[in-house]
C-alpha positions as CSV (number, residue, x, y, z in Angstrom):
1,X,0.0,0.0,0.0
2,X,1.6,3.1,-1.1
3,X,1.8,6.6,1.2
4,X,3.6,9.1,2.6
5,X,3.3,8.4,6.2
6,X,4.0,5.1,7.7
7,X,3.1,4.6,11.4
8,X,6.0,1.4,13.3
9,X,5.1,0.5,16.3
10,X,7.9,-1.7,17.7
11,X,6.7,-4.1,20.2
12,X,9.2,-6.9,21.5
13,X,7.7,-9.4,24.3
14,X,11.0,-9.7,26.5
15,X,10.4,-6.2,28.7
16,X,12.4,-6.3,31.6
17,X,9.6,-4.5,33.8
18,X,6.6,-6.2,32.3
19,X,7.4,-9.4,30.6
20,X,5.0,-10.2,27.5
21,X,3.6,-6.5,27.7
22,X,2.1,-6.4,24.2
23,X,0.0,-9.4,24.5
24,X,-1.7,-8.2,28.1
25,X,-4.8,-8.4,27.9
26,X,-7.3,-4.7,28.3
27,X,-11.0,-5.4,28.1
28,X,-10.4,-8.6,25.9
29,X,-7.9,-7.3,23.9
30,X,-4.0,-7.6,23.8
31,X,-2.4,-3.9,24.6
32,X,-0.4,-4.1,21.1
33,X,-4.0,-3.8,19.2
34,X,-4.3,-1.1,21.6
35,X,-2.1,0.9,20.4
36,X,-2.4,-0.4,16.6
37,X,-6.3,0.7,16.7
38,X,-5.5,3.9,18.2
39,X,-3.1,4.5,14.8
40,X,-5.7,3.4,12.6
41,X,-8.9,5.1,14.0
42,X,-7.0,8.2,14.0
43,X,-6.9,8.3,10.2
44,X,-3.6,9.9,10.9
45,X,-1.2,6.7,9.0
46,X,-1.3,5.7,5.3
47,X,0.3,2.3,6.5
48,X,-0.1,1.4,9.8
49,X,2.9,-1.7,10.7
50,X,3.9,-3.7,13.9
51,X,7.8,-4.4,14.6
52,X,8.6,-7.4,16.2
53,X,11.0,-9.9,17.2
54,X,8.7,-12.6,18.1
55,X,5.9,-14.8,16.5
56,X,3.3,-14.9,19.1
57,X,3.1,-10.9,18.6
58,X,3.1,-11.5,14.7
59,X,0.3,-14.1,15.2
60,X,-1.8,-11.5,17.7
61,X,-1.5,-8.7,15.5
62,X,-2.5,-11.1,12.0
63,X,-5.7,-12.6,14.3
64,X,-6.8,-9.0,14.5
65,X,-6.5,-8.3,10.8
66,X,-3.1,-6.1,11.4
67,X,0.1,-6.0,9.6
68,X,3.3,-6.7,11.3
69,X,6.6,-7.4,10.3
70,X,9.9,-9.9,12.2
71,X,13.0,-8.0,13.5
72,X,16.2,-8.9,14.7
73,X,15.5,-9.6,18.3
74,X,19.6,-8.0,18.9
75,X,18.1,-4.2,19.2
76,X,19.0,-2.1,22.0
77,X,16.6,0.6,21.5
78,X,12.7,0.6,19.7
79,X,13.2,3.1,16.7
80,X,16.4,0.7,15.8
81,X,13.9,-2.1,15.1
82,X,11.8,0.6,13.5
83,X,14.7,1.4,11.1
84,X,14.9,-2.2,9.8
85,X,11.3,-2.3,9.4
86,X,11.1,0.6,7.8
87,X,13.8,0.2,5.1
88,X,11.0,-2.2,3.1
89,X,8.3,0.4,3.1
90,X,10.1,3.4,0.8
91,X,8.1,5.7,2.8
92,X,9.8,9.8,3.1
93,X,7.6,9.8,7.0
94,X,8.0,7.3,9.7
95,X,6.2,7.6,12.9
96,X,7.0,5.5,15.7
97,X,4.5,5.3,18.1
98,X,5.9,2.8,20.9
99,X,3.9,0.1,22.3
100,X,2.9,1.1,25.7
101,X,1.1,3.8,24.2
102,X,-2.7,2.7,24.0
103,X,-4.5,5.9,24.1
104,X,-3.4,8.7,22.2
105,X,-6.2,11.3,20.6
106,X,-6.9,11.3,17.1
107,X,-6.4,14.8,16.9
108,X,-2.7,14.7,18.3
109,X,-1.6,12.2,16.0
110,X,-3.4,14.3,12.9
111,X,-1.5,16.8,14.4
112,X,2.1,15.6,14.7
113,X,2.1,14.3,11.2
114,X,1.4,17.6,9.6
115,X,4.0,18.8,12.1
116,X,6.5,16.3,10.6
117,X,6.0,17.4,7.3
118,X,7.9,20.6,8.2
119,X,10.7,18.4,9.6
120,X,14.0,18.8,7.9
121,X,16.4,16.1,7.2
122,X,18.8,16.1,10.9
123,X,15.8,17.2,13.1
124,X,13.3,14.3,14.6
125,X,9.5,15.5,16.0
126,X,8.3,14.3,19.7
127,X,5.8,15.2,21.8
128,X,5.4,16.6,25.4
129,X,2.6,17.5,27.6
130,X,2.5,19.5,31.3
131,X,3.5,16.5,34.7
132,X,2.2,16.5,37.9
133,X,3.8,16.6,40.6
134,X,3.4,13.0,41.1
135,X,5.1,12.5,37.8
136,X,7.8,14.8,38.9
137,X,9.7,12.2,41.1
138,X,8.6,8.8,39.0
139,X,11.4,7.7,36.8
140,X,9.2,5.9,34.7
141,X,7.7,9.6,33.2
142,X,10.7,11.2,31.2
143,X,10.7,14.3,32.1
144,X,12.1,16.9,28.9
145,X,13.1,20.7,29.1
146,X,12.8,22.7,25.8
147,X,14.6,25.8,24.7
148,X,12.9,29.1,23.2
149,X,12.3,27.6,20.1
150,X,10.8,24.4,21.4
151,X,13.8,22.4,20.5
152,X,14.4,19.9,23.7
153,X,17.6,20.5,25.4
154,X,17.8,17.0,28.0
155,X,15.3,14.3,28.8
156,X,15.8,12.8,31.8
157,X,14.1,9.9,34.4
158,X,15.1,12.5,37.1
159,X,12.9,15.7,37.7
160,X,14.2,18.4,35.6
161,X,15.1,21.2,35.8
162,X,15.6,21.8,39.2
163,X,13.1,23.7,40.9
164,X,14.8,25.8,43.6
165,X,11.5,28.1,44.5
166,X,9.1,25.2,44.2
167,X,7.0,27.4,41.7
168,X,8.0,25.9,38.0
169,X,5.8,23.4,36.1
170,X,7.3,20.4,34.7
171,X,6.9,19.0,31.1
172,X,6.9,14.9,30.7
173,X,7.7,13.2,27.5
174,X,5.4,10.2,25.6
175,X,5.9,7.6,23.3
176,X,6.4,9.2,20.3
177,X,8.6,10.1,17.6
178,X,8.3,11.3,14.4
179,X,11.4,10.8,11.2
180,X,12.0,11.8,7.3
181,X,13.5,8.9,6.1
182,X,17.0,10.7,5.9
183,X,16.9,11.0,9.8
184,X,15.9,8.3,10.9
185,X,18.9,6.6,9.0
186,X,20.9,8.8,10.5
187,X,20.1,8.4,13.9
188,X,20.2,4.6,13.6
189,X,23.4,4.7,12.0
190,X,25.2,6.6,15.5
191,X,26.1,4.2,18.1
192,X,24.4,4.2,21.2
193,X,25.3,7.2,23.4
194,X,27.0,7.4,27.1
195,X,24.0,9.2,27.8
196,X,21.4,7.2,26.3
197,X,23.0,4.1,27.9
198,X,23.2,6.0,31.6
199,X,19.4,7.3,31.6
200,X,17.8,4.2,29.4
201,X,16.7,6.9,26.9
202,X,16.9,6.9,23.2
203,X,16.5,9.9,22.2
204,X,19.4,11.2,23.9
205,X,21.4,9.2,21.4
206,X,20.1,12.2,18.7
207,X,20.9,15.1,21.0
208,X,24.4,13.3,21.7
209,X,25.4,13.4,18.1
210,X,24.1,16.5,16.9
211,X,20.7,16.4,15.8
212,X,17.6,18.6,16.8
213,X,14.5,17.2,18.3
214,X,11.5,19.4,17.9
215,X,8.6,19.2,20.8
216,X,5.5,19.7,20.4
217,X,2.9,20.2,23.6
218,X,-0.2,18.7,23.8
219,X,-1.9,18.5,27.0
220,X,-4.0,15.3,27.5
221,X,-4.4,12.6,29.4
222,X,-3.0,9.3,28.4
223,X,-1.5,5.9,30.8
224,X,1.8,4.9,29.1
225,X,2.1,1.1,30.1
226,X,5.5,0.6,31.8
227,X,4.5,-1.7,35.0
228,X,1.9,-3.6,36.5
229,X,0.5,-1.1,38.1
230,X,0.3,0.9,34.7
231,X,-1.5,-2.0,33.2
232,X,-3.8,-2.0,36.3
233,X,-4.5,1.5,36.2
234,X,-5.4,1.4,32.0
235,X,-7.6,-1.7,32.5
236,X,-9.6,0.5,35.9
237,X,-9.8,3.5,33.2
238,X,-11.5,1.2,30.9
239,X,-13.8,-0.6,32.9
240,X,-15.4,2.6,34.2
241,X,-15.7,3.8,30.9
């Protein structure tokens, strides 16, 4: 299927907090077709493709009627299993939209993709939205600071910046990233960074080397799925309607 824009959502099953995470069941339904269904009902994607490294994801995903393609299960890092997916599809956009990321508004996604369009070739697009102060201290929210022109200086699991009045607001990253084709090869062609390796964050491999990430700020509610208690809270929010 031919397009512009092709959404990759790398899902492998071996996560170190939450073993088998994709297939997790929400309401009857594994989390990966979460996220997959979120892509497609946003009519954001011309292609909408899961990255995996193992079958029983590839089997979920084809039961559902999705499209999903096998990955070397040797990557460090998601978007370097959505580079080798990627280099099939000949599209100029790639979206990853990571797969503990099950509810994500239409209207961001539509969004970000005519955002990335603007993108130049050493420049990736990501998105932000305003913590809590709950979220301040967990270092499962990424927390990001962005200069003037909305360009992200540092991510980090720690609470950034530094608040010494108490009075600041704090901005906490989500699961998604945004690529030409041109940058996304070149960030998967840098090895992985002393930073990136230290905080257990890829996009501080692109910040390492050089290139710009661009943030966008949305403010809305969504439960990325790192933990158990993640899952529990998504599968509460979805029982009560």
């Amino acid at each position: 299927m031919p397009g512009d824009v092709v959404c990759i959502i790398p899902a492998r099953y071996g996560s170190s907090r939450l073993p088998g995470k994709p297939l997790c069941e929400i309401n009857g339904l594994p989390l990966i077709m979460w996220v997959y269904n979120c892509a497609k009902h946003s009519g954001a994607f011309d292609r909408i493709v899961v990255a995996t490294d193992d079958k029983r994801i590839g089997d979920v995903v084809s039961f559902h009627g999705g499209e999903w393609v096998m990955t070397s299960p040797d990557h460090h890092r998601g978007t370097d299993r959505v580079f080798e997916a990627s280099r099939g599809l000949q599209c100029p956009y790639i979206v990853n939209l990571q797969g503990d990321e099950p509810h994500i508004p239409a209207e961001v996604l539509i969004g970000f993709v005519q955002e990335l369009k603007k993108n130049d070739d050493n420049s990736l697009l990501t998105v932000a939205s305003h913590a809590t102060m709950k979220d301040r201290d967990n270092p499962n929210v990424v927390k990001v600071v962005l200069g003037h022109s909305g360009d992200a200086l540092y991510f980090s699991r720690s609470p950034i910046p530094y608040d010494c009045k108490g009075e600041g607001s704090f901005l906490k990253h989500k699961g998604i990233y945004g690529f030409t084709a041109e940058s996304l090869r070149r960030y998967c062609g840098f090895p992985q960074g002393e930073l990136e390796k230290r905080e257990s964050l890829e996009q501080l491999r692109a910040l390492e080397y050089g290139m710009k990430i661009r943030c966008l700020i949305y403010d809305f509610e969504s439960t990325g799925i790192d933990t158990l208690e993640d899952l529990q809270k998504f599968r509460l929010q979805v029982s009560m309607g």
